[in-house]
C-alpha positions as CSV (number, residue, x, y, z in Angstrom):
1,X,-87.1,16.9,-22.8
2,X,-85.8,18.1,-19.6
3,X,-82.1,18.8,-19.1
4,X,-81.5,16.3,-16.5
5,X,-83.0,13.6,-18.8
6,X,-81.0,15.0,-22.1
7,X,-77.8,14.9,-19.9
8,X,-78.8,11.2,-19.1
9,X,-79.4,10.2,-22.2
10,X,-77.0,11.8,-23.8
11,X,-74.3,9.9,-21.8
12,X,-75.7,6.9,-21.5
13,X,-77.9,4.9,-23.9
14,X,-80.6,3.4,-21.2
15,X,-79.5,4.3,-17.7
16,X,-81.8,3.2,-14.4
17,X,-83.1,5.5,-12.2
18,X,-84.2,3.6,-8.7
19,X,-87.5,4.2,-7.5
20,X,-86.2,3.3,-3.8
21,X,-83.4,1.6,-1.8
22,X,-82.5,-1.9,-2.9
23,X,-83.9,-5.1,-0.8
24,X,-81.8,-7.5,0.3
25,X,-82.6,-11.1,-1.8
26,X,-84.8,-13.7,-0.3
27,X,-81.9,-16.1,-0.5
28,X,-78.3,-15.0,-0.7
29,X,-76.8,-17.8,-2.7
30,X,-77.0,-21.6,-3.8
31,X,-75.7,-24.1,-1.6
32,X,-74.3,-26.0,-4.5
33,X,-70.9,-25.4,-5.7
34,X,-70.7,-23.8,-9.4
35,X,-67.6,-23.0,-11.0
36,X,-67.5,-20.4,-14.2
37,X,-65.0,-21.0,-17.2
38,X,-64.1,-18.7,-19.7
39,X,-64.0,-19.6,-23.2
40,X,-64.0,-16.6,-25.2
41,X,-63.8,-13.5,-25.3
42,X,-64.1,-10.4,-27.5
43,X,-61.1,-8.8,-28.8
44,X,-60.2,-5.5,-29.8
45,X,-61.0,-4.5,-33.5
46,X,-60.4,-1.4,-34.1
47,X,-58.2,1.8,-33.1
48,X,-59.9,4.7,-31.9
49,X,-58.3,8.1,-32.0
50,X,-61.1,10.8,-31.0
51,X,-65.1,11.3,-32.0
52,X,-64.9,12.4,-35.9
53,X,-61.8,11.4,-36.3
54,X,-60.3,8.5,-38.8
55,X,-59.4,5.4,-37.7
56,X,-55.7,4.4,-37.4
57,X,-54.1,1.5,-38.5
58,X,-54.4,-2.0,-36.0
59,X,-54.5,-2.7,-33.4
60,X,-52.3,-3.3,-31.6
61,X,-52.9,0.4,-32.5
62,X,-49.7,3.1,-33.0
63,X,-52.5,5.9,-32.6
64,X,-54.9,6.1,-30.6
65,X,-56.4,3.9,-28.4
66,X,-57.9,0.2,-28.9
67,X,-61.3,-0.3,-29.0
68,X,-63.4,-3.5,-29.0
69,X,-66.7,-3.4,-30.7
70,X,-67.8,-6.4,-30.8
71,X,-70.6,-6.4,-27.8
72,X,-73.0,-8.9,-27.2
73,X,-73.2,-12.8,-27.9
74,X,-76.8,-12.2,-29.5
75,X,-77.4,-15.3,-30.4
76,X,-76.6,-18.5,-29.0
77,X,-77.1,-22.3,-30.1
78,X,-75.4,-25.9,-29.5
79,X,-74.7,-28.4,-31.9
80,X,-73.1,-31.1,-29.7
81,X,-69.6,-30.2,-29.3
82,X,-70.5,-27.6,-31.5
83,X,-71.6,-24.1,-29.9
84,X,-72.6,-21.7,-32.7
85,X,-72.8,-17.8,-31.5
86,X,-73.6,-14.2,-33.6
87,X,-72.4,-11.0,-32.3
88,X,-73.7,-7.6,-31.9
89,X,-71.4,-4.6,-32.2
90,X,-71.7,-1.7,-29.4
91,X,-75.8,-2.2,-28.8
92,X,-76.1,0.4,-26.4
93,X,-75.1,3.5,-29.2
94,X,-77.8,1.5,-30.9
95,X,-80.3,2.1,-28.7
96,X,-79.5,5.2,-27.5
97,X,-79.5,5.9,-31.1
98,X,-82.7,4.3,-32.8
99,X,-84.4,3.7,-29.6
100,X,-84.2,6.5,-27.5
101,X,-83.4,9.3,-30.5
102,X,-80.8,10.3,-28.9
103,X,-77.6,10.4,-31.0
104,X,-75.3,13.0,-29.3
105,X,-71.8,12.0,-30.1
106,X,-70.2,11.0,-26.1
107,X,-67.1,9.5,-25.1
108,X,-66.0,8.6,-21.3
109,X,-63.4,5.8,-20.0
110,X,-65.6,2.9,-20.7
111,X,-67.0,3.8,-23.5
112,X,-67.4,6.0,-26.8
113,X,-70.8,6.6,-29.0
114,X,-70.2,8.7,-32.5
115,X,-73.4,7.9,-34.4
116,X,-73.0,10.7,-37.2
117,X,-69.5,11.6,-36.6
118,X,-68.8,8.2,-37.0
119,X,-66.5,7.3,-40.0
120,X,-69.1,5.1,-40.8
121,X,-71.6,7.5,-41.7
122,X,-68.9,10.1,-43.3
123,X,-67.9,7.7,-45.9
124,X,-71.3,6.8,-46.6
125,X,-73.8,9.9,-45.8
126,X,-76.7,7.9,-46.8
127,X,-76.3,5.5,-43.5
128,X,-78.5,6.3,-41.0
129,X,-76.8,8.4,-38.2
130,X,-78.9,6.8,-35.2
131,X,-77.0,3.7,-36.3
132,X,-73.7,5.0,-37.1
133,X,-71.9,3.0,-34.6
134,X,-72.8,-0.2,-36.1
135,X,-70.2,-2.6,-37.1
136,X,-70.9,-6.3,-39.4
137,X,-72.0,-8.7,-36.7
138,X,-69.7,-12.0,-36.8
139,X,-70.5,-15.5,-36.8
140,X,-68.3,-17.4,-34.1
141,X,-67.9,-21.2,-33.3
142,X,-66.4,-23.0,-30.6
143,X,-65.9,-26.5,-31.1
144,X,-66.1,-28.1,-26.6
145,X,-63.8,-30.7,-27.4
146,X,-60.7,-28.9,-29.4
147,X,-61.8,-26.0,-27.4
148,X,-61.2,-24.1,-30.8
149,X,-63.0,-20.8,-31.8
150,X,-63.3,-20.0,-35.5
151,X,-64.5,-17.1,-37.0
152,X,-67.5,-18.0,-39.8
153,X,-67.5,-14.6,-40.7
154,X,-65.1,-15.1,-43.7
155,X,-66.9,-17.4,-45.2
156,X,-70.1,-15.2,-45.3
157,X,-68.2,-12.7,-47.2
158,X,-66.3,-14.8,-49.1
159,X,-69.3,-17.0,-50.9
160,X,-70.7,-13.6,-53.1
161,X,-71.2,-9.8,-52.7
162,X,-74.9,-10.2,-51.5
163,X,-73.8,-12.4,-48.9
164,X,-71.4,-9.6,-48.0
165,X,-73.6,-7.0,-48.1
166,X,-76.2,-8.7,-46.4
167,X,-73.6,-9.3,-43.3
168,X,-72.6,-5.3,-43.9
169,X,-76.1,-4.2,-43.4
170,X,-77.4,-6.8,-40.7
171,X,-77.5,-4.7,-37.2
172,X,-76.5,-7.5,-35.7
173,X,-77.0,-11.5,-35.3
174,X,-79.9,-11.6,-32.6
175,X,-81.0,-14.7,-32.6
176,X,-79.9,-18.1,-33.4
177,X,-81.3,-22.4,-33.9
178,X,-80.7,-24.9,-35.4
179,X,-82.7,-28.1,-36.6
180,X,-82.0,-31.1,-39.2
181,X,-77.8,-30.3,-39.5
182,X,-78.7,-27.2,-40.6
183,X,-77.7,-23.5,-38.3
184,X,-79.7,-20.7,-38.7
185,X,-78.8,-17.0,-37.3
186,X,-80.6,-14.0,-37.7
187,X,-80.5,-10.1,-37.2
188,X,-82.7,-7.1,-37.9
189,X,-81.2,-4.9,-41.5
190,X,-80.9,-1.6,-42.2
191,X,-84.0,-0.8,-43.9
192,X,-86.1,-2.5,-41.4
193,X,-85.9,-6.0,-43.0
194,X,-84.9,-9.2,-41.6
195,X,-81.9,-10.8,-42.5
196,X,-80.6,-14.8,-42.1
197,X,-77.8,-16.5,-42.6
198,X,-77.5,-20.9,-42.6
199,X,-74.8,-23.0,-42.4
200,X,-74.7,-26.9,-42.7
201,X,-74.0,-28.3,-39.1
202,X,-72.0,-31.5,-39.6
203,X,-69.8,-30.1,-42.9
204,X,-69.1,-26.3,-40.8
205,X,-70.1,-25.1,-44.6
206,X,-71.7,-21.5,-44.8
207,X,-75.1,-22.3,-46.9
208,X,-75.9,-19.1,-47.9
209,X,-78.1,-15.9,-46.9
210,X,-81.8,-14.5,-47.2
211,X,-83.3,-11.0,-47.1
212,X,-86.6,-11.2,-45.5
213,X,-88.3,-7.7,-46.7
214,X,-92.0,-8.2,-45.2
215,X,-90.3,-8.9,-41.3
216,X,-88.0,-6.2,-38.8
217,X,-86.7,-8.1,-36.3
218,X,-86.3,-11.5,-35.0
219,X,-85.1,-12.5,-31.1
220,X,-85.9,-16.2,-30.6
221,X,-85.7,-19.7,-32.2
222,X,-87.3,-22.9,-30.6
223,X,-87.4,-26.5,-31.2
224,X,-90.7,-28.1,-30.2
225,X,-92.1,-31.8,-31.3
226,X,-89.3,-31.8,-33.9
227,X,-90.2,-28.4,-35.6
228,X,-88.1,-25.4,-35.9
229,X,-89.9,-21.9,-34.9
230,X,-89.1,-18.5,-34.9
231,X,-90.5,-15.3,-33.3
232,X,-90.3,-12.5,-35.5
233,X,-91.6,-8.8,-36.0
234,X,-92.8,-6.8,-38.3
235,X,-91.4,-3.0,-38.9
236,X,-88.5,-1.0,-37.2
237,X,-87.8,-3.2,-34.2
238,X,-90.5,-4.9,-34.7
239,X,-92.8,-1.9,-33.9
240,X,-95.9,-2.9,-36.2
241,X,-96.9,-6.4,-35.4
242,X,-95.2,-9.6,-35.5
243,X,-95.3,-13.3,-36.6
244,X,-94.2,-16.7,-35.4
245,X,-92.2,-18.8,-38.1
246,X,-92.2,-22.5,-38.8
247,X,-88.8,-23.5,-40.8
248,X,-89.7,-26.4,-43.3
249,X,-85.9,-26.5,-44.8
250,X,-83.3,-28.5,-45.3
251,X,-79.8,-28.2,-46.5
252,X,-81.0,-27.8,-49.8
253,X,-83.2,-25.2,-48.9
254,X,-82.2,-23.6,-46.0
255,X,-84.5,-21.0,-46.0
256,X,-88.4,-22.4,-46.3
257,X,-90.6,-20.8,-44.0
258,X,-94.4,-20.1,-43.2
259,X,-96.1,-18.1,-40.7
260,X,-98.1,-20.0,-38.0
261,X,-98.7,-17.0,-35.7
262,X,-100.1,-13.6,-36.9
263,X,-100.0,-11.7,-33.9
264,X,-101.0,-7.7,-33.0
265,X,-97.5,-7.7,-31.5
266,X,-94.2,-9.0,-32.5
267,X,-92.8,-12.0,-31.0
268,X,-89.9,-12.1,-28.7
269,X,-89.0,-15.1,-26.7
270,X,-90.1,-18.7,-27.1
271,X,-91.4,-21.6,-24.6
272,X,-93.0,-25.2,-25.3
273,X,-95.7,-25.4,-22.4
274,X,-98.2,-28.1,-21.9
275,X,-98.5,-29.2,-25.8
276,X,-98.5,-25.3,-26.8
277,X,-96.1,-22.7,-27.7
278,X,-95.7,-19.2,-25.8
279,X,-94.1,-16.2,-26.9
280,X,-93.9,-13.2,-24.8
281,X,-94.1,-10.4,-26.7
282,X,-93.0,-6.5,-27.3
283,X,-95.6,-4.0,-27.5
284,X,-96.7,-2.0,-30.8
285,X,-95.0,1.3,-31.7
286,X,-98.8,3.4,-30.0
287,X,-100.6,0.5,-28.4
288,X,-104.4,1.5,-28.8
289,X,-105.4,-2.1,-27.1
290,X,-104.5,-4.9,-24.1
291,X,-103.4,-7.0,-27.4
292,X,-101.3,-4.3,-28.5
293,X,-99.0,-4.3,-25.0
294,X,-96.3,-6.7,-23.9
295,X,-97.9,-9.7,-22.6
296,X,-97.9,-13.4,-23.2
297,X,-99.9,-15.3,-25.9
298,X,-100.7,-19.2,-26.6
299,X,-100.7,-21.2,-29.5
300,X,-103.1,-23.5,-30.4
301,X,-102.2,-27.1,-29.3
302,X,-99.5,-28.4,-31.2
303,X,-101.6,-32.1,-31.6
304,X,-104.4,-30.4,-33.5
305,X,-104.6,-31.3,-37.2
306,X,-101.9,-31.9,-38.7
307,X,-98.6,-32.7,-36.8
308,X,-97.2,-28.7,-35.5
309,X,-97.9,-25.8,-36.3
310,X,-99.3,-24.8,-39.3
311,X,-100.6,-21.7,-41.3
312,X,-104.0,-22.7,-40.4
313,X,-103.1,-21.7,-36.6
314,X,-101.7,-18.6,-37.2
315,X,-105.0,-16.8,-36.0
316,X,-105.6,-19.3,-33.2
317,X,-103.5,-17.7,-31.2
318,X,-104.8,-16.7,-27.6
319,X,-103.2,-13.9,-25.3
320,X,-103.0,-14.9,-21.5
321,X,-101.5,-11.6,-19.7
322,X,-101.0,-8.3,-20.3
323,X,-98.7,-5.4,-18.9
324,X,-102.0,-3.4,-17.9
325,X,-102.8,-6.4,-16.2
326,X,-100.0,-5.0,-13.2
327,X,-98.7,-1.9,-14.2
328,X,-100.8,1.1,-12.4
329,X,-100.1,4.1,-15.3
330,X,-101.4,3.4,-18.7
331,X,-98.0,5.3,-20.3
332,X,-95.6,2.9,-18.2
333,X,-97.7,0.4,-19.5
334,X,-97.3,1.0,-22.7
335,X,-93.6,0.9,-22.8
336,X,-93.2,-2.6,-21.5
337,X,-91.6,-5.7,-23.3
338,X,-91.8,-9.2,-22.7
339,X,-88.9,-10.7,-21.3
340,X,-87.8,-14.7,-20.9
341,X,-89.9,-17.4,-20.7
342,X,-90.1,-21.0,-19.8
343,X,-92.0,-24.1,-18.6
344,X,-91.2,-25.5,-15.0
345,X,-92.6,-27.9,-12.7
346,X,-96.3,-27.3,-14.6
347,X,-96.0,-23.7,-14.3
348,X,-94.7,-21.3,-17.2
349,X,-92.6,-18.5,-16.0
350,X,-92.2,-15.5,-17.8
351,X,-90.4,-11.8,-16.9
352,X,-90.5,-8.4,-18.3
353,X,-88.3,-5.6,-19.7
354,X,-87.5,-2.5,-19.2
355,X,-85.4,0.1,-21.6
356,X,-84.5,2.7,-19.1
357,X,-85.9,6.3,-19.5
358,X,-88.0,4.8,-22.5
359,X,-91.1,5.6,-20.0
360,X,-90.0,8.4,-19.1
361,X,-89.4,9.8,-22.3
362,X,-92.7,8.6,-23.7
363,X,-94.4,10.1,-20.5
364,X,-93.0,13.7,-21.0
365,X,-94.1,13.7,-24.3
366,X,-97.7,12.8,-23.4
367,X,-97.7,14.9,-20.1
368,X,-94.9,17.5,-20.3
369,X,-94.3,19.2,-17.3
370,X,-93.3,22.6,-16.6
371,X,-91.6,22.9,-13.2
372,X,-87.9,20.9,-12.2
373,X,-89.4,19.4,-9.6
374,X,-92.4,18.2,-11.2
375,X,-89.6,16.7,-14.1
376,X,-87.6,15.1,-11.3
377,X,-90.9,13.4,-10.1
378,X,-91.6,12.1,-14.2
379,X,-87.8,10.6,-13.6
380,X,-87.9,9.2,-10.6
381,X,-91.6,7.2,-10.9
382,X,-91.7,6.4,-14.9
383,X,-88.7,3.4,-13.6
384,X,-89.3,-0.2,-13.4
385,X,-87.7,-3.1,-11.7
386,X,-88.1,-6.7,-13.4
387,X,-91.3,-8.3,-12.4
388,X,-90.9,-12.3,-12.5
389,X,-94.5,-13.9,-12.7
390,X,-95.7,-17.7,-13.7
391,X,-98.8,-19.1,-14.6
392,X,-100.3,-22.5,-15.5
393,X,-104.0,-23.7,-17.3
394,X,-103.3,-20.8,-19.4
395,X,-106.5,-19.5,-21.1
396,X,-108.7,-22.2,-19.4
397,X,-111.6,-21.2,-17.2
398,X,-108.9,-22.7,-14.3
399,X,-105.9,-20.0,-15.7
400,X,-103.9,-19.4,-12.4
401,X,-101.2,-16.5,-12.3
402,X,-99.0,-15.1,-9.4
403,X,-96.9,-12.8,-9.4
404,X,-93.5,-13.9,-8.0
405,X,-91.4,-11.0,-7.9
406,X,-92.9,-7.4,-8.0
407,X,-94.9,-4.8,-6.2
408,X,-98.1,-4.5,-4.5
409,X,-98.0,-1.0,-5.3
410,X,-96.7,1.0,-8.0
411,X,-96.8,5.4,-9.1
412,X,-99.5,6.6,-11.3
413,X,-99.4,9.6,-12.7
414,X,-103.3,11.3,-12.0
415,X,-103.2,13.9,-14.9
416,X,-106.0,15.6,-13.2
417,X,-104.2,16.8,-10.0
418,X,-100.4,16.7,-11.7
419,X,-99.7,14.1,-8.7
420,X,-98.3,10.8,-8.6
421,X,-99.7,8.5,-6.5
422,X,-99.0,5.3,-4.9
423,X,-101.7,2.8,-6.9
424,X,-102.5,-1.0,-5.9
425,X,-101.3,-3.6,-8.5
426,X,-104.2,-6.1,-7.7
427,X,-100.9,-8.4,-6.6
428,X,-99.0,-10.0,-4.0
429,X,-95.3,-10.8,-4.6
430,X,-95.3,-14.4,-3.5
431,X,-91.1,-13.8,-3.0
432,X,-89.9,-10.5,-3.4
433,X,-89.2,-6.8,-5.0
434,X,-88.8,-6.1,-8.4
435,X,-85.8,-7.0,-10.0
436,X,-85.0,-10.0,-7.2
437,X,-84.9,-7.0,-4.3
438,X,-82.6,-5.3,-6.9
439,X,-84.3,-2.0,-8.9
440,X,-81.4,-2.0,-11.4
441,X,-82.4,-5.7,-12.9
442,X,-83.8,-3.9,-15.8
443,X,-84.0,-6.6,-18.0
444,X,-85.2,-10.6,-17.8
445,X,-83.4,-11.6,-20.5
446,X,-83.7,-15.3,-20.6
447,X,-84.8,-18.2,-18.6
448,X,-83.4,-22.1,-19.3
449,X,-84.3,-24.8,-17.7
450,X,-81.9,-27.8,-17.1
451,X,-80.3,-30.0,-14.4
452,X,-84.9,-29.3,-13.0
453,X,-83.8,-25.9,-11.9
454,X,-85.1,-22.8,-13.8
455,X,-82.4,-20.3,-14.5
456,X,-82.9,-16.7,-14.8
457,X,-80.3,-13.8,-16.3
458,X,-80.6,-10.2,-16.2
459,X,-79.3,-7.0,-17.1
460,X,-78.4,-5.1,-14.4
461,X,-77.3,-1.4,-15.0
462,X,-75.6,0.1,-11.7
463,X,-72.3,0.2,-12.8
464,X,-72.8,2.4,-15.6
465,X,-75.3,5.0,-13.6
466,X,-73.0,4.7,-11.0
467,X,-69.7,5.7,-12.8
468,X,-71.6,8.3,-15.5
469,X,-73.4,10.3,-12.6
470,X,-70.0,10.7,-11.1
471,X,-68.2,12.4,-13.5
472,X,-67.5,16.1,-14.2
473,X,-70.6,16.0,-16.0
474,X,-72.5,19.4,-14.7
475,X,-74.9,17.0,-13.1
476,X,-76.3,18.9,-9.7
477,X,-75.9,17.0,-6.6
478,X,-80.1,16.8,-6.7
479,X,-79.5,14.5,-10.0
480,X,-77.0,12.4,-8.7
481,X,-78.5,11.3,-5.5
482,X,-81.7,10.4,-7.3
483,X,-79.9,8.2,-9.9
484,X,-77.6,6.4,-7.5
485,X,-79.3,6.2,-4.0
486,X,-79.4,2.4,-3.6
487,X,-76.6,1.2,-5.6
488,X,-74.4,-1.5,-4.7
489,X,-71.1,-1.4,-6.0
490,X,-70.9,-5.0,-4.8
491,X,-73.7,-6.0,-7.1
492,X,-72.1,-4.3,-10.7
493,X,-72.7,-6.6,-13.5
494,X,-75.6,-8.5,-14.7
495,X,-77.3,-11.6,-12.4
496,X,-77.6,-15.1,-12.8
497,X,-80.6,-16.6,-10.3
498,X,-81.8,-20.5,-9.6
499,X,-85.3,-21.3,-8.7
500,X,-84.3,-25.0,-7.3
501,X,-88.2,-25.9,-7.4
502,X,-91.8,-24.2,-7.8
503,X,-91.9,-24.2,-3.8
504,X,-88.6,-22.2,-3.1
505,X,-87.7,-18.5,-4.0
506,X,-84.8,-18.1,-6.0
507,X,-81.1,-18.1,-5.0
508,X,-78.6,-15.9,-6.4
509,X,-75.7,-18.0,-8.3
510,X,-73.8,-14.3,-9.2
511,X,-74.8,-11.3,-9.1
512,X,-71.7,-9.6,-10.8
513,X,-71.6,-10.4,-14.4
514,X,-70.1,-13.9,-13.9
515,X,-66.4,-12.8,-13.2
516,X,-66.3,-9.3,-14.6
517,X,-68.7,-6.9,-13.7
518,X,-68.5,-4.6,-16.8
519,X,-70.7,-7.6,-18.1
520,X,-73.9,-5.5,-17.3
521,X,-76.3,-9.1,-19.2
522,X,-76.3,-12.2,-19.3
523,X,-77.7,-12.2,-22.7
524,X,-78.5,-16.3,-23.5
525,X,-78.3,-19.4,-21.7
526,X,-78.2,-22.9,-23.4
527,X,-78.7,-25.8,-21.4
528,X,-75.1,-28.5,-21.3
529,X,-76.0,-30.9,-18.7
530,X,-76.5,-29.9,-15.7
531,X,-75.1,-26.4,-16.6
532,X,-75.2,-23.7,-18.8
533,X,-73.4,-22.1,-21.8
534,X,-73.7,-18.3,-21.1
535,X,-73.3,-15.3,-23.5
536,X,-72.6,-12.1,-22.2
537,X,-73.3,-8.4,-23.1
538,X,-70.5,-6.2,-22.3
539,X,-70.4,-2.8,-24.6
540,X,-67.8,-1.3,-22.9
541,X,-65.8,-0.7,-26.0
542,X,-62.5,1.2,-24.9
543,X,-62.5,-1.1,-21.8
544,X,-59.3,-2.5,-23.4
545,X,-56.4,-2.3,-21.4
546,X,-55.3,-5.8,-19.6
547,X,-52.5,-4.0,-17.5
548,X,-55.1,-1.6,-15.2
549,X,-57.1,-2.7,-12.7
550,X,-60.7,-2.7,-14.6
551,X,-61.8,-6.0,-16.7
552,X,-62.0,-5.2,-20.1
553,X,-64.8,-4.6,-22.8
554,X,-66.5,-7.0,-25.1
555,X,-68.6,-10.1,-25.2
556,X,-67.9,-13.6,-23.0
557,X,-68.3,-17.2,-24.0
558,X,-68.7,-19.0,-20.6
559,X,-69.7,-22.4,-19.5
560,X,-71.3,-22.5,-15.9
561,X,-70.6,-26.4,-14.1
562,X,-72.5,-27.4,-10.9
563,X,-71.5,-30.1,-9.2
564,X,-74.3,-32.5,-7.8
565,X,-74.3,-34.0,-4.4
């Protein structure tokens, strides 16, 4: 690894690096009024007092420094009145971490990663030091009416020591559904298992917990026809295949489950779509195949046979796009995910993912190159914008796809001549650039439809390349003007965008983390009539202070109203 990538990596656990200077949006903002309510927020948790060193007592905290871990609202469902969320502590020292392998203890004004100097890992040498930042996940619900949050979390621990240890050992709670008065949340384990825990809806009673061995990972729930279904995956992060779930429980037996879907790939987000189910997916750990690569893949019709899904569909699943399918170099390609996905207006819509310096990483290590400049080019070119695409007779002889936002052209790397090279796609962007005219939308990282407009929330990361690259890091002035040329300081914090109909481009409704731009995702969005419940992801853990002139750290509860004409 070059040192300009080690030094990025180091400090940051994903951080962009534009290809070019940002576009201006097709359409600067909805002419309908929306208002944005806070309902929660995370709060600091612990007291931090320098890397390696023990935690003190609090807060409020007599040494030290607070710090909130608590990070993301990971998974998000609605009961009623009832909105039911799981956490995910400081997700970016995980991914830096287990992601990127790169677990360099770092601590800067927004932030601190220890991974093995964490006291985490000191009491307990045996816990794996990629992860060493990781903190029990907590169950949360907020009850519209009362406007009272409870922590569930008690109760998990409360009911028996596997329950505990289960909720100890879950990374964090990164999905969440519910069906039949029963709420289900779930979270990839340490030891690359699956963990879930259920409560019962109308009592508020914690059920109980399941390990899930033969499954890594889990990122999505859907209702559809009735039925409860789950994406899932199948080795660290999913890495080695994946599954789609039907639940067949009850109260009484919360956990009854059978695979419908055994796919090449595992499953990340879910859509019901002309009679069908579609998942987009995340690719395998060495993708040797189209199958094996992001893309987006078609149940059988849900009207066959017997009512749903069933185990006799689980190999009757079709795959309708592929990353390779726009994507110019074969290692970019590769390190694609699948982002959200719904059905609008007759069309699915679907986006895709990008872990920053993940390509580039994986590029180096297939072509290294010898030569700064020649490093700076892997940089610079291995970087991706969200591409937002939609497609309808999916897998008919009548399949239709267009690309909606994207490029026409994208680098290759020619391994022949050492050059990169401006390649066709094969598309058109109907609307736009990557990431809606903005190269540091990184992620799509969930469409909802309601109120018939098709939401769309990102991560965006500019804030945090922006405020890494300038400080007294030893970075040369080379390094910093190819990370930050193009960023917007008016456009920190992740983006919420409308499509109004399947004619129109999309509007931007905020582009600045909905009220506090250290919110770098808008991590789930569950339809309330004709708005939205939001959770954010907002890891900047020693972001704490309410009495400077910077928002503070930790995940956000907010309800989104629009007022119709």
């Amino acid at each position: 690894m070059s040192t300009t990538l080690r030094r990025l990596t180091t400090v940051v656990a994903a951080l962009v690096v534009t290809v070019g200077v940002a576009v201006t949006p097709a359409r600067a903002a909805d002419p309908d009024p929306y208002t944005f309510h806070l309902l929660a927020k995370a709060k600091p948790d612990e007291c931090f007092n320098g890397i390696g060193q023990p935690y003190p007592a609090g807060p409020p905290c007599a040494e030290g420094q607070a710090k909130v871990n608590q990070a993301y609202v990971w998974g998000l469902t609605r009961v009623g009145s009832s909105i039911w969320f799981g956490t995910g502590a400081n997700v970016h020292c995980l991914v830096s971490g287990a992601t990127l392998n790169v677990a360099v203890p770092v601590v800067n004004p927004d932030y601190v990663c220890e991974y093995a100097q964490s006291q985490t890992v000191r009491d307990d040498p045996d816990f794996p030091a990629p992860v060493g930042d990781q903190r029990p996940p907590q169950v949360w619900l907020y009850d519209a009416h009362t406007k009272r949050l409870t922590d569930k979390s008690g109760e998990i621990r409360a009911k028996s020591a596997d329950d505990a240890e289960r909720l100890r050992t879950t990374i964090g709670l990164r999905a969440a559904g519910n069906l039949n008065n029963v709420v289900l949340l779930g979270g990839p384990a340490l030891g690359d298992s699956l963990n879930l825990f259920a409560f019962d809806a109308r009592t508020k009673r914690f059920l109980g917990s399941v390990n899930l061995p033969q499954y890594g990972n889990i990122r999505t729930f859907l209702v559809a026809e009735g039925a409860l279904y789950l994406g899932v995956g199948v080795g660290t992060n999913g890495s080695s295949g994946g599954a789609v779930l039907r639940w067949t429980g009850g109260v009484r037996n919360p956990f009854a489950l059978e695979a419908v879907a055994v796919l090449p790939v595992q499953a990340a987000d879910l859509a019901y779509h002309d009679g069908r189910i579609a998942t987009t997916t995340w690719p395998a750990e060495q993708p040797s195949s189209p199958a094996q690569l992001a893309g987006v893949w078609l149940s059988p019709p849900l009207a066959d046979g017997e009512p749903g899904l069933n185990p006799e569909d689980a190999n009757g699943w079709k795959q309708a796009w592929h990353a390779r399918q726009y994507e110019t170099d074969r290692v970019v390609a590769a390190t694609y995910g699948g982002g959200g996905v719904a059905s609008f207006g007759g069309w699915l819509h679907w986006g895709t993912m990008h872990v920053p310096l993940k390509a580039t990483k994986v590029h180096q290590t297939v072509y290294p190159q010898s030569t700064d400049d020649a490093k700076a080019a892997q940089v610079k070119y291995t970087q991706r914008g969200i591409s937002i695409w939609r497609g309808r007779d999916l897998g008919l002889p009548t399949q239709q796809i267009e690309l909606l936002y994207g490029e026409s052209t994208l680098p290759a790397y020619d391994p022949a001549t050492a050059t990169w090279k401006a390649v066709p796609t094969g598309w058109t962007p109907k609307y736009g650039k990557s990431g809606f005219g903005y190269p540091f939308n990184n992620y799509t990282w969930r469409m909802t439809v309601t109120g018939n407009r098709l939401y769309v929330g990102t991560m965006d990361w500019s804030y945090i390349a922006n405020e890494i690259m300038n400080q007294p890091s030893g970075f040369s002035a080379r390094d910093r003007a190819a990370v930050t040329a193009g960023i917007d300081p008016d456009a920190y914090g992740g983006d919420l965008w409308m499509f109004p109909s399947t004619s129109e481009p999309a509007s931007a409704i905020n582009i600045n983390g909905v009220g506090n731009y250290l919110n770098y995702g808008i991590r789930n969005m569950i339809p309330n009539g004709n708005g939205l419940y939001l959770g954010m992801a907002n890891p900047m853990n020693l972001r704490t202070d309410p009495t400077d002139d910077v928002p503070e750290g930790g995940w956000e509860l907010i309800r989104l109203d629009r007022s119709c004409p």
